[in-house]
DOTITI-201363 format. One record per residue (C-alpha): residue in three letters; x, y, z. Coordinates in steps of 0.1 Angstrom, whole numbers, plus 5000, padded with zeros to 4 digits. Example, Ala and Ser with C-alpha at 12.3 -4.5 7.8 and 13.67 -1.06 7.14 Angstrom:
<pts>
Ala512349555078;Ser513749895071;
</pts>
This chain:
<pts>
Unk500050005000;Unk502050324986;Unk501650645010;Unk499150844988;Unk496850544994;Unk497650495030;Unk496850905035;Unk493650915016;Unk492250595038;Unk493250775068;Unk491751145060;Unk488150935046;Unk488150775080;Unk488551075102;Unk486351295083;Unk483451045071;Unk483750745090;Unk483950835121;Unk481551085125;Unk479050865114;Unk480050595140;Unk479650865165;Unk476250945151;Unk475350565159;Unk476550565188;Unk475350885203;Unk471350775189;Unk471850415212;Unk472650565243;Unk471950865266;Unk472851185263;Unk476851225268;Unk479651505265;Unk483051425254;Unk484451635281;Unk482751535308;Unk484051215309;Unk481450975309;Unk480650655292;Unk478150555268;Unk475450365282;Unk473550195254;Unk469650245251;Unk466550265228;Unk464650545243;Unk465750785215;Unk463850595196;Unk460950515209;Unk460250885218;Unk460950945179;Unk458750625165;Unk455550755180;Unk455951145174;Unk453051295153;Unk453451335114;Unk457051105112;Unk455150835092;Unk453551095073;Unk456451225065;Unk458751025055;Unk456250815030;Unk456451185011;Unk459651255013;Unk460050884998;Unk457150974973;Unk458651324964;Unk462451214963;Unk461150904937;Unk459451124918;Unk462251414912;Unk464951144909;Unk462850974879;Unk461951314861;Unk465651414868;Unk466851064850;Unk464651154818;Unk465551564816;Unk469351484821;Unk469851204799;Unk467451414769;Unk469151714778;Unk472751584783;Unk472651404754;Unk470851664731;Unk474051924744;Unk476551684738;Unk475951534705;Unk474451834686;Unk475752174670;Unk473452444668;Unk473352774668;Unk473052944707;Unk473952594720;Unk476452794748;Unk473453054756;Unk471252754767;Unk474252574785;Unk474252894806;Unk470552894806;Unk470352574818;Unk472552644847;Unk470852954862;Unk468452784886;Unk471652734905;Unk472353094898;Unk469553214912;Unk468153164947;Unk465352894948;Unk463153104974;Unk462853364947;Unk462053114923;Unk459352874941;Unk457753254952;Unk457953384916;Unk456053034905;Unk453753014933;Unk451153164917;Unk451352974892;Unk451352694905;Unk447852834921;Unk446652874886;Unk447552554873;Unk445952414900;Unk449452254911;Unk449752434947;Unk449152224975;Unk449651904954;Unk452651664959;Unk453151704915;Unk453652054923;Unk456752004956;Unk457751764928;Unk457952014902;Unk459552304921;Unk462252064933;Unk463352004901;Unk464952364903;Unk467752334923;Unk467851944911;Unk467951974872;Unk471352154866;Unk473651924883;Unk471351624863;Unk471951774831;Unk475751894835;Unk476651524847;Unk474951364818;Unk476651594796;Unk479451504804;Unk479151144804;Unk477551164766;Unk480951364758;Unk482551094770;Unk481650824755;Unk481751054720;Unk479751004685;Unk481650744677;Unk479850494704;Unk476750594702;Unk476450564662;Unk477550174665;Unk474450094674;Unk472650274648;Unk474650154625;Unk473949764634;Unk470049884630;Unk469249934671;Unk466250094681;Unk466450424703;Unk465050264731;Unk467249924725;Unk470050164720;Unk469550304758;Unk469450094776;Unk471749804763;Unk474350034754;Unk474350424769;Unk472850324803;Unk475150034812;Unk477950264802;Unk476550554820;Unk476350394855;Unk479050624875;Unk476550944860;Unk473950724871;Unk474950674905;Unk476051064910;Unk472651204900;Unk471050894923;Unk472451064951;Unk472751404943;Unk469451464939;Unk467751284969;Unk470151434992;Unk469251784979;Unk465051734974;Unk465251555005;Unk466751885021;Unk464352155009;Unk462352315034;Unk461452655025;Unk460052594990;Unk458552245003;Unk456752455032;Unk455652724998;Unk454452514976;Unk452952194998;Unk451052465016;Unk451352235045;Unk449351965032;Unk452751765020;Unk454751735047;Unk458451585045;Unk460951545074;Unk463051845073;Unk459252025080;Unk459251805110;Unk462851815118;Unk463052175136;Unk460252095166;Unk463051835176;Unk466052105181;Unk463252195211;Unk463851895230;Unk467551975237;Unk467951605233;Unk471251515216;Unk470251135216;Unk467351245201;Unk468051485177;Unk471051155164;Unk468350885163;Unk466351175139;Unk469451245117;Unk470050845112;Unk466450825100;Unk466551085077;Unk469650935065;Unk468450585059;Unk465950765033;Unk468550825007;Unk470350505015;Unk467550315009;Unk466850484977;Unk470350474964;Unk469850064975;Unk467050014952;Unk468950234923;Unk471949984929;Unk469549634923;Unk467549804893;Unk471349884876;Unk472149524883;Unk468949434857;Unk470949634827;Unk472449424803;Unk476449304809;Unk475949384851;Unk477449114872;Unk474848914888;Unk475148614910;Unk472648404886;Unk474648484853;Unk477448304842;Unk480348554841;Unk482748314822;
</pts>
């Protein structure tokens, strides 16, 4: 194991690894400081105080509902759009590169207030389509700047094989882009549930209330002053994305030339 290796395993582990551990650990047992001393002293009561706590249920089926939804509409935008940008030429192709970037540009509470009423018009307000829609917005750019860059990777070249040996578009996707596309895959998986799932503001704007994800939910536990708590909360709402990025994993393993235990790899 050369040095470089060695550092990078060491720096992951500090920074990522073990603050999660301490996460665990902290939602298992009571309350403790660092400082003072004091041992942990393993226990469930974080969560069952949490498990039976008004709209957690509620909750977390729409953050599930809302966080499938964006991912899936993200998935069909990026790819269209990423591979629109990267295999044509036309004229103003860098104005709409720009263009497509701008939600990031632009502050989302602006944008979810600018759209509000229309989503009042279109009837969309207070509907789980429209938290849907409006979290596309801060979603979509990364989406269609990863999938552009993974078309422009993979070059014309690759992509007109398949045309040439008389694929359909559809056949084309997914037995020869999307099994080569599975890092973009992956990044968007993750990137975008983590960010829908951490909207609050345009959530609260749009859902009027009525659609109610956990970071809505999250700030009445900060009033308990409970660290054990407030861990056992931040490990559920993290087993939402992991979950999510689970099921994304087993649906890449259906793609043709994925490794699976019941095909013959020889």
């Amino acid at each position: 194991m050369n040095v470089k290796k060695l550092i990078f395993i060491l720096v992951a582990l500090l920074l990522f690894v073990m603050p999660v551990l301490l996460l665990l650990l902290q939602s298992f047992s009571s309350p403790w400081r660092f400082q003072s001393g004091e041992s942990f002293h393993f226990q469930l009561t974080s969560f069952q105080v949490l498990w039976p706590a008004s709209n957690l249920w509620e909750a977390t089926f729409w953050s599930v509902v809302v966080g499938a939804g964006v991912l899936l509409l993200n998935m069909v935008v990026g790819i269209a759009a990423g591979k629109a940008l990267s295999t044509l030429s036309f004229k103003g192709k860098p104005l709409l590169e720009v263009l497509f970037l701008s939600p990031v540009l632009i502050p989302v509470l602006a944008v979810a207030m600018g759209l509000h009423l229309f989503m009042i018009q279109a009837g969309l307000a207070d509907t789980v389509l429209g938290v849907i829609l409006i979290h596309l917005v801060p979603t979509i750019p990364y989406s269609i700047r990863i999938f552009h860059n993974s078309y422009a990777q993979l070059g014309n070249r690759m992509l007109e094989q398949p045309i040439v040996l008389g694929a359909a578009p559809l056949q084309q996707l997914f037995t020869v882009e999307l099994p080569l596309m599975k890092p973009a895959i992956r990044s968007v998986t993750f990137l975008t549930i983590v960010i829908s799932l951490s909207q609050y503001a345009i959530t609260s704007i749009i859902g009027g209330g009525r659609i109610v994800t956990l970071p809505m939910i999250f700030f009445p536990f900060l009033d308990t002053a409970n660290t054990s708590v407030m861990a056992a909360f931040a490990v559920w709402f993290a087993m939402i994305p992991l979950a999510m990025y689970i099921i994304v994993e087993g649906l890449l393993l259906l793609l043709p030339y994925s490794r699976m235990p019941w095909r013959n790899t020889r």
